[in-house]
C-alpha positions as CSV (number, residue, x, y, z in Angstrom):
1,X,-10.4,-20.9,-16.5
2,X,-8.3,-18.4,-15.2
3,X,-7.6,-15.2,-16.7
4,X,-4.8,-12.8,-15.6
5,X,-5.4,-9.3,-15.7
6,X,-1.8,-7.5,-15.8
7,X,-1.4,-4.0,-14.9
8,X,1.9,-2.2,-15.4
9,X,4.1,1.3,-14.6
10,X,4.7,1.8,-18.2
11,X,8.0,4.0,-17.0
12,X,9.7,1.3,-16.0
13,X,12.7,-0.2,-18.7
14,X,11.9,-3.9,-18.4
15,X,7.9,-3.8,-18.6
16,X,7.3,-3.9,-21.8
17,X,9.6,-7.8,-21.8
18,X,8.1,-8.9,-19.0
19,X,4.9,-8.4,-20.2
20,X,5.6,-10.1,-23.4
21,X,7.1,-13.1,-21.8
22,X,4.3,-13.3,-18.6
23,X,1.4,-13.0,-21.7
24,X,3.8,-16.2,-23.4
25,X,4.1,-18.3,-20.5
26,X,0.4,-17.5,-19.7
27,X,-1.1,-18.6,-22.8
28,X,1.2,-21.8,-22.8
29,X,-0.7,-23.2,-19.7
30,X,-4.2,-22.3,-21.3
31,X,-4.7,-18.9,-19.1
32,X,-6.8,-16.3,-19.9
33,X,-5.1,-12.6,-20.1
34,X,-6.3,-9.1,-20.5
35,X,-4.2,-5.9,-20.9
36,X,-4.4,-2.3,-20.9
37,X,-5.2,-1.4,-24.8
38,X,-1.8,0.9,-25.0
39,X,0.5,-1.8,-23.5
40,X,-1.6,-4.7,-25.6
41,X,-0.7,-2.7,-28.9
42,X,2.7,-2.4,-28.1
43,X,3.7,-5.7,-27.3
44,X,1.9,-6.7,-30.9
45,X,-1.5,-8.0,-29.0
46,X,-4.4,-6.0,-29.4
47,X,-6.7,-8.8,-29.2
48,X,-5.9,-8.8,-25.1
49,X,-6.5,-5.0,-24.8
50,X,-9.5,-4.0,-22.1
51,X,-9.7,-0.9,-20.8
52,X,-8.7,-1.0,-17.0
53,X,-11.6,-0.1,-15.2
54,X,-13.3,-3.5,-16.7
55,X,-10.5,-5.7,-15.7
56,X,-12.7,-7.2,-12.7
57,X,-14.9,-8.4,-15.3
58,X,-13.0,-10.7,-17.2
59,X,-10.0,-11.2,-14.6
60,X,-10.1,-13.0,-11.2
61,X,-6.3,-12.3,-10.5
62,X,-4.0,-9.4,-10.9
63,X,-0.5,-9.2,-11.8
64,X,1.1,-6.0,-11.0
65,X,4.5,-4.9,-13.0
66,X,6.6,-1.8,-11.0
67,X,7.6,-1.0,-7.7
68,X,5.8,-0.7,-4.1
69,X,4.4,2.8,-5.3
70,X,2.7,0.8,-8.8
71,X,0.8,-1.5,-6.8
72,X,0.1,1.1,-3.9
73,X,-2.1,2.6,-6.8
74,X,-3.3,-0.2,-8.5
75,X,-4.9,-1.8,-4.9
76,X,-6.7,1.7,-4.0
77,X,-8.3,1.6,-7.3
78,X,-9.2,-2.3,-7.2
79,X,-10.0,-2.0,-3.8
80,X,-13.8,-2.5,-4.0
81,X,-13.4,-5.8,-6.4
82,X,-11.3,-8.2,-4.1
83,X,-9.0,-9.3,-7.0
84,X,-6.3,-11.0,-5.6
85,X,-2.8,-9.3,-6.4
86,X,0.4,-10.4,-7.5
87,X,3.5,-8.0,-7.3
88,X,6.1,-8.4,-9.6
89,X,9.4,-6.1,-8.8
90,X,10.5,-4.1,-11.1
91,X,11.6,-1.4,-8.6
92,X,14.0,-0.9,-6.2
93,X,12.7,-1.9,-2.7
94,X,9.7,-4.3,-3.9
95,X,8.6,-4.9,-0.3
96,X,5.0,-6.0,-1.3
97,X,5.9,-7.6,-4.2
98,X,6.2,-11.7,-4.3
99,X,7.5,-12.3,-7.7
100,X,10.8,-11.2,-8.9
101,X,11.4,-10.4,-13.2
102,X,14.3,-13.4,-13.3
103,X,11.4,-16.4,-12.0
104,X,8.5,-15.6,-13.9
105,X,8.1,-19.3,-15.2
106,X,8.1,-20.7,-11.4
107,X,5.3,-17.8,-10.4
108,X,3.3,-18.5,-13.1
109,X,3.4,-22.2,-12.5
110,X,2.8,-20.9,-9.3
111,X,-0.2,-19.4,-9.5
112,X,-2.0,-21.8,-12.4
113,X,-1.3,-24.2,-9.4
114,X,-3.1,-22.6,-6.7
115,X,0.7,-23.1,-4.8
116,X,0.6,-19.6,-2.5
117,X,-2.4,-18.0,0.3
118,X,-4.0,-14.5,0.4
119,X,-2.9,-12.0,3.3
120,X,-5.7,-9.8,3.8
121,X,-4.2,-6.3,4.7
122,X,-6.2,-3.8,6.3
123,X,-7.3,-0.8,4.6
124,X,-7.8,3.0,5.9
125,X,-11.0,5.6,4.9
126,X,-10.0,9.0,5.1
127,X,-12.5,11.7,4.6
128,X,-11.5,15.9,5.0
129,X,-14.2,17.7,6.7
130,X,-14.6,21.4,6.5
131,X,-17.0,23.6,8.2
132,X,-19.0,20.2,8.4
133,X,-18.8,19.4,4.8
134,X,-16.9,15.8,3.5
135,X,-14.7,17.9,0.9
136,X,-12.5,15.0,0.0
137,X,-12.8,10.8,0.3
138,X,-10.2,8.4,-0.4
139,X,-8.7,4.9,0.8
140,X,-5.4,3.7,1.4
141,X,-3.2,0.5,2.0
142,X,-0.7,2.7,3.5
143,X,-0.7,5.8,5.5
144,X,-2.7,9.3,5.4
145,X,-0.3,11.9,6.4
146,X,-1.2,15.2,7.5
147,X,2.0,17.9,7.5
148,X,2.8,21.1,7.1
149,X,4.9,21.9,3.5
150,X,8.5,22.1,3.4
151,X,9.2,25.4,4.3
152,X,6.3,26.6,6.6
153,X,6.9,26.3,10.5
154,X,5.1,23.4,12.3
155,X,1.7,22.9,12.8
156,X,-0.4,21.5,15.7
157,X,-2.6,17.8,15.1
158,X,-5.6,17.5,18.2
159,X,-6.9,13.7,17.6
160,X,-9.4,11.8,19.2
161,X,-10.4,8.5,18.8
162,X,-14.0,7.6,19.7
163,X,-14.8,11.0,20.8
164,X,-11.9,10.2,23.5
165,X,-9.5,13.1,23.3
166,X,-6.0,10.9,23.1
167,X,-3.7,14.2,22.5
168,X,-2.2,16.8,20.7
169,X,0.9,17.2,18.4
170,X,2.9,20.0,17.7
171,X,5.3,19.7,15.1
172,X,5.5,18.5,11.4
173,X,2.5,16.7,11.4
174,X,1.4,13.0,12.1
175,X,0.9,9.7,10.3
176,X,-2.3,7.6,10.8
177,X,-0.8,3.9,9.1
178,X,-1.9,0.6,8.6
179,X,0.7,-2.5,9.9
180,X,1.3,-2.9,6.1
181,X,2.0,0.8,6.0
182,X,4.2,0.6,9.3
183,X,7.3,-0.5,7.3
184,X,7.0,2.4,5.2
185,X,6.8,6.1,6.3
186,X,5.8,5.6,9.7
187,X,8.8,3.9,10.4
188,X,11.3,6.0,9.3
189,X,9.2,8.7,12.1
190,X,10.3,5.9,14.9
191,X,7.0,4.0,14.4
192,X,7.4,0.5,15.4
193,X,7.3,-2.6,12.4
194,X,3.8,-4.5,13.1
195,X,2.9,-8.1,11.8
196,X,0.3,-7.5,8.8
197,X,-2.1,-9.7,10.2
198,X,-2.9,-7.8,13.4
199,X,-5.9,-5.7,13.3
200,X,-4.8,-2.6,14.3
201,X,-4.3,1.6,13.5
202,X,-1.0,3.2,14.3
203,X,-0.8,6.9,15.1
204,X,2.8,8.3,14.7
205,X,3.9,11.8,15.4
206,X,6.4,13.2,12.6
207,X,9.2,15.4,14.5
208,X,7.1,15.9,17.0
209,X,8.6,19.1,19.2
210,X,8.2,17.2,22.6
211,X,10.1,13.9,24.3
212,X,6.8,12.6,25.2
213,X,5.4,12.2,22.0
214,X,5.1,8.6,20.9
215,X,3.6,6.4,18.6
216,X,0.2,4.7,19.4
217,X,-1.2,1.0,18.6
218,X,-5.2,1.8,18.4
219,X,-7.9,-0.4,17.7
220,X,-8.9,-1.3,13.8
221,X,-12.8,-0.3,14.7
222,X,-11.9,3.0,15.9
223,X,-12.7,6.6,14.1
224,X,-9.8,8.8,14.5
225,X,-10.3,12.5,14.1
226,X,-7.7,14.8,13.8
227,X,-8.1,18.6,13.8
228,X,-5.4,20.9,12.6
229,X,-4.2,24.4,13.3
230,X,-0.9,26.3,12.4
231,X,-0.3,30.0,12.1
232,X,-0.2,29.6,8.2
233,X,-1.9,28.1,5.7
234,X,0.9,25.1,4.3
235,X,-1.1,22.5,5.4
236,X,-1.9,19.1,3.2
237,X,-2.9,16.0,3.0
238,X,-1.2,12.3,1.7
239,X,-2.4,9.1,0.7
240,X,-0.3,6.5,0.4
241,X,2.3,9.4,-0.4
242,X,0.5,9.5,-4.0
243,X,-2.6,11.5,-3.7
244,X,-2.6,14.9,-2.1
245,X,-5.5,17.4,-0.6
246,X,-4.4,21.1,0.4
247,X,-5.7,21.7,3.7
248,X,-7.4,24.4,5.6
249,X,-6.9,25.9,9.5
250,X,-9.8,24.1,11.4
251,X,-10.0,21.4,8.8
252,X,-10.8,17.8,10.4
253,X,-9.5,14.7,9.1
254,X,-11.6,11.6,9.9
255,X,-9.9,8.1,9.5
256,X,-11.4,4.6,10.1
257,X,-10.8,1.2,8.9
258,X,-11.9,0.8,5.0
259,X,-15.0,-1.9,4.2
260,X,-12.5,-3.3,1.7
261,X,-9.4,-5.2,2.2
262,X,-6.5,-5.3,-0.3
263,X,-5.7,-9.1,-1.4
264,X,-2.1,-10.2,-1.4
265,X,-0.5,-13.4,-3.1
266,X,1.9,-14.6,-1.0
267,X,4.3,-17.7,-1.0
268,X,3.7,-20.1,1.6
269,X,7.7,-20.1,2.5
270,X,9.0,-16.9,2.8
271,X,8.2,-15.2,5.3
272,X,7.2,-11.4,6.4
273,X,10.0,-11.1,9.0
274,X,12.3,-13.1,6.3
275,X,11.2,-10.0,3.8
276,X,11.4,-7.8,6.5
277,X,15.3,-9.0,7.0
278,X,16.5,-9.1,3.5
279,X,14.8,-6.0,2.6
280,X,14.9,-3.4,5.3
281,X,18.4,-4.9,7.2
282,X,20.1,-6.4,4.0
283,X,20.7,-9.8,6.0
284,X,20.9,-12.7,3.4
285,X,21.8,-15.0,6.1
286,X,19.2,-18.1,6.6
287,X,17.5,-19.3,9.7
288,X,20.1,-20.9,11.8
289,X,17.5,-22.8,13.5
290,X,17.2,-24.3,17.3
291,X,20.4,-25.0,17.0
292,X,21.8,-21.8,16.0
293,X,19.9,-20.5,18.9
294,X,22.3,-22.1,21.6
């Protein structure tokens, strides 16, 4: 049987309805569901309450309620149980989100169905070494950024990949992204969009003080190191824009791809350059087709 684990941002206005109706529609076709114990009571279920870090036991999918940042946090910490993840937006942008609040019947026919594939989107490993000691681990779907704070002058980022010195940046700081994080901040630093299903690292200067400072496509199997140095000690770390390390002069940051890979459900007709178009170009406009190209 399948049983839907749904995990929600319990700040958003319409979670707490379309939890309600996801958990109607759910038990309707005979699925199983589980929910975190706060949200269970509140919605007048406490009999579907499991505490979150058990979900992978009883659920094999996972319906995610909020915006891009909700399930940005939710895959980290799933990470490590390949549970398949369905987005539902409840935010502004929703770019990795499938399912929107005004179809839920049609996604959860959906997915009873088996009617949508997995995308399998690369992962990063970052790890902060100081003075030869990991200090910090973490993963993430998105980017690591290293930068200096908001009102400290720039800072200089020495990387190497493979022992292979590629360069050094001197200015805000640098983003190491994955092609799912390439449409987030890496692209608003002039880093190019990249089709999720490539295999690859992207190393993007922020503000760099040069003209020859460009992005970089790397390999996925690469290790990426990147030393910093500034004049002043505003230095930190970001993952996924959600987690943050302070970091130290001298301080290296290594970066490869992550063992685990987060799980996507997709639908088979739409699309990443059709999301890419409505979402990040506001074009509503369908494919004109061959003929439309003459």
């Amino acid at each position: 049987m399948t049983t839907i684990g749904i995990s929600v941002n319990k700040g958003k206005p319409k979670t707490r309805i379309v939890t309600r109706e996801l958990v109607r529609l759910l038990e309707e076709r005979n699925a199983g569901v589980v929910l975190e114990p706060d949200i269970a009571q509140e919605i007048g279920r406490p009999d579907l309450g499991l505490p979150l870090e058990r979900f992978p036991e009883r659920a094999n999918i996972l319906f995610v309620l909020g915006g891009d940042g909700t399930l940005l946090g939710f895959a980290r910490r799933f990470a490590q149980h390949s549970l398949p993840i369905l987005g539902f937006n409840l935010g502004n942008l929703g770019f990795l989100s499938e399912a929107e609040p005004d179809n839920l019947a049609d996604a959860v026919d959906r997915v009873i169905a088996g009617d949508y594939y997995i995308e399998e989107r690369l992962m990063l490993d970052a790890e902060v070494v100081r003075d030869g000691q990991v200090l910090e681990r973490s993963v993430a779907l998105n980017d690591v950024g290293i930068a200096k704070g908001s009102f400290s002058r720039m800072i200089t980022c020495s990387v190497w990949m493979d022992d292979s010195y590629l360069g050094t940046y001197s200015g805000d700081g640098v983003i190491v992204s994955t092609p799912t994080g390439s449409t987030a901040y890496s692209l608003s630093c002039g880093g190019p969009i990249v089709w999720p299903g490539l295999q690859t690292i992207l190393l993007t200067p922020i503000c760099p003080h040069t003209l020859t400072a460009r992005p970089m496509v790397l390999p996925a199997e690469s290790v990426l190191e990147v030393r910093v140095s500034a004049t002043h000690q505003d230095i930190g770390l970001t993952i996924d824009g959600q987690l943050g390390f302070r970091l130290n002069v001298d301080d290296v940051i290594r970066i490869r791809r992550s063992p685990y890979n987060t799980l996507l459900i997709k639908w088979q007709e739409r699309s990443f350059f059709e999301v890419v178009r409505k979402k990040l170009q506001g074009d509503t406009d369908e494919d004109p087709g061959l003929e439309g190209k003459r």
